[in-house]
C-alpha positions as CSV (number, residue, x, y, z in Angstrom):
1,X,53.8,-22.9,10.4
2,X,51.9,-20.6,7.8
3,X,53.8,-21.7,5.3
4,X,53.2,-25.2,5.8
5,X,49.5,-25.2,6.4
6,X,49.1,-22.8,3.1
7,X,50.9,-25.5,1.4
8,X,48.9,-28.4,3.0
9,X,45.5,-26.5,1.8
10,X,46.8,-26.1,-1.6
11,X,48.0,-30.0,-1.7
12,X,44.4,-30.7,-0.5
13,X,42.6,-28.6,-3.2
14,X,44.4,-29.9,-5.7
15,X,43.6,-33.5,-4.4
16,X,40.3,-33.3,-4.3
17,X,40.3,-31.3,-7.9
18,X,41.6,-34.6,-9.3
19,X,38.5,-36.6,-8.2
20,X,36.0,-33.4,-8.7
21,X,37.2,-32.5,-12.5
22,X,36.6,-35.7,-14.5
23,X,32.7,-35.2,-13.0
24,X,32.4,-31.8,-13.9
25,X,33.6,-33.1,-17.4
26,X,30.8,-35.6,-17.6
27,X,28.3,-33.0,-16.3
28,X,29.4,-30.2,-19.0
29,X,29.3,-33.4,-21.5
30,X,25.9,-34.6,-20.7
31,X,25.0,-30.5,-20.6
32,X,26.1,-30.2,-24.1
33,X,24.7,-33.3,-25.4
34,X,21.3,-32.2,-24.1
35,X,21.3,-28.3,-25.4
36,X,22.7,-29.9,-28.8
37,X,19.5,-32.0,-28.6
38,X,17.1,-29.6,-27.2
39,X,18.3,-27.4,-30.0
40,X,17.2,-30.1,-32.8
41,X,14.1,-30.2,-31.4
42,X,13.5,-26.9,-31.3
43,X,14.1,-26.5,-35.2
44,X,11.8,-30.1,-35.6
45,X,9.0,-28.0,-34.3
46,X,9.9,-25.4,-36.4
47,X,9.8,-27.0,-39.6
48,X,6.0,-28.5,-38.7
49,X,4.7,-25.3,-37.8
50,X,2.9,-23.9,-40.0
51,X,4.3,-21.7,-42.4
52,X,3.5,-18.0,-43.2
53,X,2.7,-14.9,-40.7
54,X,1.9,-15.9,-37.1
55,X,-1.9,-15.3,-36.7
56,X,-2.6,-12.7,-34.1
57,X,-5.1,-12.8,-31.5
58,X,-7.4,-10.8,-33.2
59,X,-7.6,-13.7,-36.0
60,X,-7.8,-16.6,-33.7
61,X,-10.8,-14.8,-31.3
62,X,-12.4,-14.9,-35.1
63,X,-11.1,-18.4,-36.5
64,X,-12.1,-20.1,-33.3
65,X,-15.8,-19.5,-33.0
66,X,-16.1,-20.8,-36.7
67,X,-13.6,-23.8,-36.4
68,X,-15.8,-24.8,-33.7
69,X,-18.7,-24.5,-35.3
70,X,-17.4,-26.6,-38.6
71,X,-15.7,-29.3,-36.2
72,X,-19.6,-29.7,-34.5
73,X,-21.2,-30.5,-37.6
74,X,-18.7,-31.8,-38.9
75,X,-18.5,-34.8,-35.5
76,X,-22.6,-35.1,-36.3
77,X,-22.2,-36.6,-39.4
78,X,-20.7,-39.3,-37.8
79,X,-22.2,-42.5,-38.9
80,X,-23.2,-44.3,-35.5
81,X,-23.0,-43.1,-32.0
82,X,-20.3,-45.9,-31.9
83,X,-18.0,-44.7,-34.0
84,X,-18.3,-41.0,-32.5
85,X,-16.5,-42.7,-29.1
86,X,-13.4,-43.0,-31.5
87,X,-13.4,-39.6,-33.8
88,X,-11.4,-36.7,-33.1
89,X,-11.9,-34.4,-30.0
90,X,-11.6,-30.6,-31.2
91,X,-7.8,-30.1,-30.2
92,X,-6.7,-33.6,-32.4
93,X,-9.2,-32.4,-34.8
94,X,-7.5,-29.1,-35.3
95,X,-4.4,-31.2,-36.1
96,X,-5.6,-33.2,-39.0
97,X,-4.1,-32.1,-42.3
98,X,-6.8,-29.8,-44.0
99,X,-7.6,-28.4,-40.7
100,X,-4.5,-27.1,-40.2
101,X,-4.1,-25.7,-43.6
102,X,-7.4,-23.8,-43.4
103,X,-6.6,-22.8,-39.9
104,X,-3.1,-21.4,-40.9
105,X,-4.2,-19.4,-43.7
106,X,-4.3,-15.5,-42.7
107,X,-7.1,-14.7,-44.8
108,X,-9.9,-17.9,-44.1
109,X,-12.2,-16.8,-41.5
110,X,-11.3,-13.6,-40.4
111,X,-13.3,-11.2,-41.0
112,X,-17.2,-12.1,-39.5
113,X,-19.0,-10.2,-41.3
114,X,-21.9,-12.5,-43.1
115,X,-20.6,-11.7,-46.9
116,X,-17.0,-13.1,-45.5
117,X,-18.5,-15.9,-43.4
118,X,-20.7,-16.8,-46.2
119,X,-17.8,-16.9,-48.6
120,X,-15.8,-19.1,-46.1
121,X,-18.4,-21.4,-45.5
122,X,-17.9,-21.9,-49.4
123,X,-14.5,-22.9,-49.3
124,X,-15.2,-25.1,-46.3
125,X,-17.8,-26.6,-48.0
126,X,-14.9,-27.7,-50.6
127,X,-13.2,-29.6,-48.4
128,X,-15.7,-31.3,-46.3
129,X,-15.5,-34.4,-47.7
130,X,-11.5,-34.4,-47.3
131,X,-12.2,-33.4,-43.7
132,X,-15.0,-36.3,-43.5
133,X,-12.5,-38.3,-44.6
134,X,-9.4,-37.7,-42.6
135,X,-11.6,-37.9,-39.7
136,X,-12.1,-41.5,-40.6
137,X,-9.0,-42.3,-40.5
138,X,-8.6,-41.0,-37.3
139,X,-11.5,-43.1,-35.8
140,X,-9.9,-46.4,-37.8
141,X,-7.0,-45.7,-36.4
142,X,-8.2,-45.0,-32.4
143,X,-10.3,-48.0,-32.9
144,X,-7.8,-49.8,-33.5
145,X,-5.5,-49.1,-31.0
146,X,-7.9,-50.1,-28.7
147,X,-8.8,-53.1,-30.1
148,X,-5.3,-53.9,-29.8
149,X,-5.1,-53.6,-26.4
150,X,-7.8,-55.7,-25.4
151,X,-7.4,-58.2,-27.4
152,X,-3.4,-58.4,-25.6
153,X,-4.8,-58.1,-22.6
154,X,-8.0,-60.8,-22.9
155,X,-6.7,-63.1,-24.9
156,X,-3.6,-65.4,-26.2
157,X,-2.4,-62.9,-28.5
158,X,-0.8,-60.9,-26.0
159,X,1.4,-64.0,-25.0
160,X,2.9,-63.8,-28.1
161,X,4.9,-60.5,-28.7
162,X,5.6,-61.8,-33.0
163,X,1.8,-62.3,-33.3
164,X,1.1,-59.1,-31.6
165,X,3.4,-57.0,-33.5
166,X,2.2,-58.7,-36.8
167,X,-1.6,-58.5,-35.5
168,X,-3.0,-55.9,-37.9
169,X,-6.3,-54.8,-36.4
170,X,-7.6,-52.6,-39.4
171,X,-7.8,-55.8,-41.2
172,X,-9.2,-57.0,-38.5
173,X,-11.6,-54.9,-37.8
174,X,-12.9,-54.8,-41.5
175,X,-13.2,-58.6,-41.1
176,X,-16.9,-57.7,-39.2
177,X,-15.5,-59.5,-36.0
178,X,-15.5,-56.5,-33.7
179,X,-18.0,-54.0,-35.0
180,X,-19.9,-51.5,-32.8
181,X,-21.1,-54.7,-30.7
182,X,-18.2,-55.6,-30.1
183,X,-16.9,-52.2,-28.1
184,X,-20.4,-52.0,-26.4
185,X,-19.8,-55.3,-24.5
186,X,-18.5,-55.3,-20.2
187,X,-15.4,-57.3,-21.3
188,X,-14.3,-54.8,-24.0
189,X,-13.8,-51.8,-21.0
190,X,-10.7,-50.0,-21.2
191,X,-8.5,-47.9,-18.9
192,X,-8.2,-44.2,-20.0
193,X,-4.7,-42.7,-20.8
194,X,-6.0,-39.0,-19.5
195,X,-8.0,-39.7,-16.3
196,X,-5.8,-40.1,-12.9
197,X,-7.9,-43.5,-12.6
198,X,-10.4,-44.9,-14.6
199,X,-12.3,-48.1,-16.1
200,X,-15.0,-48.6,-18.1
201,X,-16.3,-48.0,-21.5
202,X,-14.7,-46.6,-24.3
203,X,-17.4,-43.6,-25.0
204,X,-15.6,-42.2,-21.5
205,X,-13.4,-40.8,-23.7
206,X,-15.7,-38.4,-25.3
207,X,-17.8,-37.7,-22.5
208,X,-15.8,-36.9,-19.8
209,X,-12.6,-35.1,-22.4
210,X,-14.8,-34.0,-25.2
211,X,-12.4,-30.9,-25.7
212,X,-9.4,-32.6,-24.9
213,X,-5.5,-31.7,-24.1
214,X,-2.8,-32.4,-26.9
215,X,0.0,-32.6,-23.9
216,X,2.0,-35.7,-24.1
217,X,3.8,-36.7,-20.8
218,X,6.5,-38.7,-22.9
219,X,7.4,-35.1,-25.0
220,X,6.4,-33.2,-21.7
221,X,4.7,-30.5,-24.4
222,X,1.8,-30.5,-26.3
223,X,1.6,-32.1,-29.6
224,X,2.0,-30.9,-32.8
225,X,1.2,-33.4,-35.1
226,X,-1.1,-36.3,-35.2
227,X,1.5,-38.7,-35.0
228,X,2.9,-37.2,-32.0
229,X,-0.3,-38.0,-30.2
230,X,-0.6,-41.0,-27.7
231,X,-3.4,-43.5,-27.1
232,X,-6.7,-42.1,-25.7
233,X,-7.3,-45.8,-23.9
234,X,-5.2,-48.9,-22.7
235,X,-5.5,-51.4,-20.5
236,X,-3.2,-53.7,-18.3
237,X,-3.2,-57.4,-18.0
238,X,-4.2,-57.1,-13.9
239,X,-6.8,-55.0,-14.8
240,X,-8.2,-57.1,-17.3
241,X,-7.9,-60.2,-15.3
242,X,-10.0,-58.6,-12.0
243,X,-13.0,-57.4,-14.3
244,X,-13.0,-60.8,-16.6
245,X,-13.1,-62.7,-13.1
246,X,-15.9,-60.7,-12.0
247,X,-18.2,-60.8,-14.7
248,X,-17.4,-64.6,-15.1
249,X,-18.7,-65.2,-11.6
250,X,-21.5,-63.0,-11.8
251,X,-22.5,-64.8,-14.9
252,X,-22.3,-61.2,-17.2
253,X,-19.1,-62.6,-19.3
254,X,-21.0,-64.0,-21.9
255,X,-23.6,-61.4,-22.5
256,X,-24.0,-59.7,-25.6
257,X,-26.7,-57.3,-24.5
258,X,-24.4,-54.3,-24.0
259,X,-22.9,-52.5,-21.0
260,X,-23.8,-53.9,-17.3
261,X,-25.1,-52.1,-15.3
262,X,-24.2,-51.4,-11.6
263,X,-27.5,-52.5,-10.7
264,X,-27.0,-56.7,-12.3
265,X,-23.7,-56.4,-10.4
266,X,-24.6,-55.2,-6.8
267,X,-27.7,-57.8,-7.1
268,X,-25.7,-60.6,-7.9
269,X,-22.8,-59.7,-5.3
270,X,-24.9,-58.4,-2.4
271,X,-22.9,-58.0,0.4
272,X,-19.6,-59.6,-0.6
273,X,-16.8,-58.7,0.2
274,X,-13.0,-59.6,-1.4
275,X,-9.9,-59.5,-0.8
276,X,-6.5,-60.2,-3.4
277,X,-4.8,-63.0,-2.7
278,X,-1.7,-63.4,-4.3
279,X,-1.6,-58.9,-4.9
280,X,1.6,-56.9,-3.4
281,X,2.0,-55.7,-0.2
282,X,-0.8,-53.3,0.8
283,X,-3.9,-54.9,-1.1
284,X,-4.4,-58.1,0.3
285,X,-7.3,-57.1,2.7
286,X,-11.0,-57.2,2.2
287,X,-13.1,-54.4,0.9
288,X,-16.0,-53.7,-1.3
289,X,-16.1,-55.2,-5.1
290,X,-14.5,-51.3,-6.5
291,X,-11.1,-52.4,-4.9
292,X,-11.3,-55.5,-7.6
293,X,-10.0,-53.0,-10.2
294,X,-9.2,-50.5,-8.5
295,X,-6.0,-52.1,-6.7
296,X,-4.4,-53.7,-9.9
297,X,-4.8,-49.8,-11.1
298,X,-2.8,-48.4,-7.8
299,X,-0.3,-51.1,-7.9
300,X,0.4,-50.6,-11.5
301,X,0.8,-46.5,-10.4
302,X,0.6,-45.8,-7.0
303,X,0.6,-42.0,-7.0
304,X,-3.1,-41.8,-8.8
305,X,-6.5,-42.0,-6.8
306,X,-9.5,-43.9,-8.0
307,X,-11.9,-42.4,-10.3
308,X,-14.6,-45.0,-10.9
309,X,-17.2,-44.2,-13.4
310,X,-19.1,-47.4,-14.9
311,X,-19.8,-51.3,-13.1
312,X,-18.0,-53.4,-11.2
313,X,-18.8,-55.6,-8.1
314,X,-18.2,-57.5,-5.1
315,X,-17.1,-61.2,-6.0
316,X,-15.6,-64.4,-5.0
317,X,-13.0,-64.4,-7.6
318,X,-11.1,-66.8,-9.4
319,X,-9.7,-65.8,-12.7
320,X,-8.4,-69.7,-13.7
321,X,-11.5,-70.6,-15.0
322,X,-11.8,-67.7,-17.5
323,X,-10.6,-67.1,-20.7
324,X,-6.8,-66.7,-21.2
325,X,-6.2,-68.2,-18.1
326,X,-3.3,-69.7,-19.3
327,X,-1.9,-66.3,-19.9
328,X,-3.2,-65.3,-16.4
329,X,-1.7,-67.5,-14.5
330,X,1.8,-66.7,-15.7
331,X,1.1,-63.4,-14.8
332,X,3.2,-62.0,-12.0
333,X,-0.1,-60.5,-9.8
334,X,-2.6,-62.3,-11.8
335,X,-5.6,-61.8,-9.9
336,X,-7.0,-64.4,-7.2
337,X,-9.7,-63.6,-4.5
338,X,-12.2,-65.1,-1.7
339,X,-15.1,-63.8,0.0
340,X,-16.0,-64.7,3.3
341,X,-19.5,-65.6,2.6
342,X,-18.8,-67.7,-0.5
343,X,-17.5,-71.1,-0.8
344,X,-14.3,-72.4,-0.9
345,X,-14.7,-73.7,-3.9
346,X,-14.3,-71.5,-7.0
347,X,-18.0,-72.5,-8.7
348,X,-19.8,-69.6,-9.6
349,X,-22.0,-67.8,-7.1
């Protein structure tokens, strides 16, 4: 009886070792695969770090005060308080090309004792206008990111994907079609990339992360180079659809006069209240004019809570008679809403 139930143990092990191996085999395969490709990342990084003697801590407490300092000055000689919204924070600052040359040398500002820092400021001095420069860049190219992501989200070149990879918005923006104006206007708000939820304008980006993280979720590290860095704004077609239908009925989509204010809003929408019709689950019900934006934002990630910081409203809304509405209404949530003290109808209130 031993004998037979030691046999009929062994038979069993080895049964189920026939359907356990060939997993264990994928797992140690997929193990490998990922150490082999940790491992090439690992000496990416350490080819882009810069080269030489690791600074101690005793030379960044010095560098940093003076990096600072130069990155201050250097964000003041910005030429308009527009452009500022779209130059480097200090930490993408830090990764621009001079930056980090000057940063990684041992011997550039060390030693803070006014002979040294006056001899530093020297060399500085030398490559301000490189700095200036590569700063410039850096605001062409953050403008025009998000340039390209309103214009895909507000108008027909988004319903193209050809035309919007061909779209080149530093032409573009050269052109004089979308200067300062053009980014100060309600229906050129934009979602930020950092905040758990937000919309609104794009100087948000300045004011509320003026020193900035380099982490990038999809690299779940911190960047190292510029080109590792993400966009700052974006913005999503439902998004874009709820505030164009709100300014159009509260006659603000047309206005060149700069940002609106929650004051024109909640005076033109007193008391409203709306709902989304044709939104998922979970959002059709009425509430105040925030939900307008606020819901696309949730459906789109559902895990992040509402951070509101700029104007919106309570409306009667009906996006069809707004521009792009072609592109809206082959949208799968595009967004479609009534008030109970409006008309049926969707004139303007």
């Amino acid at each position: 009886m031993r004998q037979g139930l030691h046999c009929l143990c062994f038979s069993s092990r080895a049964t189920g070792w026939a359907y356990v191996r060939p997993e264990l085999v994928k797992v140690v395969q997929e193990f490998k695969v990922q150490a082999e490709a940790h491992a090439a990342e690992q000496q990416r990084l350490k080819l882009l770090a810069p080269k030489g003697p690791r600074l101690s801590a005793a030379a960044v407490a010095a560098k940093e005060p003076f990096f600072v300092g130069r990155y201050e000055k250097s964000f003041a000689m910005s030429p308009s308080k527009q452009v500022g919204w779209t130059m480097p924070r200090y930490a993408e600052w830090r990764l621009l090309p001079t930056v980090v040359e000057l940063w990684s040398d041992p011997d550039f500002a060390v030693d803070v004792s006014d002979a040294a820092r006056d001899a530093d400021l020297k060399v500085w001095s030398s490559h301000l206008d490189t700095v200036l420069g590569e700063m410039a860049d850096f605001a062409i190219e953050s403008r025009s990111a998000a340039l390209t992501a309103i214009l895909a989200a507000t108008t027909a070149l988004g319903e193209d994907d050809a035309a919007l990879e061909a779209f080149d918005a530093v032409e573009a923006l050269g052109s004089g079609g979308y200067g300062d104006g053009f980014f100060c206007r309600a229906t050129s708000y934009v979602s930020c990339a950092e905040c758990a939820m937000f919309f609104g304008p794009l100087q948000h980006v300045h004011v509320a992360h003026p020193r900035s993280s380099l982490w990038v979720h999809a690299l779940k590290r911190d960047a190292v180079t510029l080109a590792e860095l993400g966009p700052r704004v974006d913005l999503s077609l439902e998004t874009a659809c709820a505030w164009s239908a709100v300014l159009e009925l509260a006659q603000l989509d047309e206005t060149d006069e700069g940002l609106v204010t929650d004051a024109q809003l909640d005076a033109a929408f007193k008391g409203k209240k709306v709902v989304w019709e044709n939104g998922p689950r979970g959002t059709k019900r009425r509430g105040p004019w925030k939900d307008v934006v606020s819901l696309p934002l949730r459906s789109l990630s559902p895990s992040r809570s509402f951070c509101f910081s700029g104007p919106l409203t309570d409306a009667h809304l009906d996006p069809s008679h707004s521009s792009g509405a072609s592109r809206r209404r082959r949208a799968a949530h595009t967004m479609t809403a009534t008030c109970s003290t409006c008309p049926s109808s969707p004139s303007r209130t």
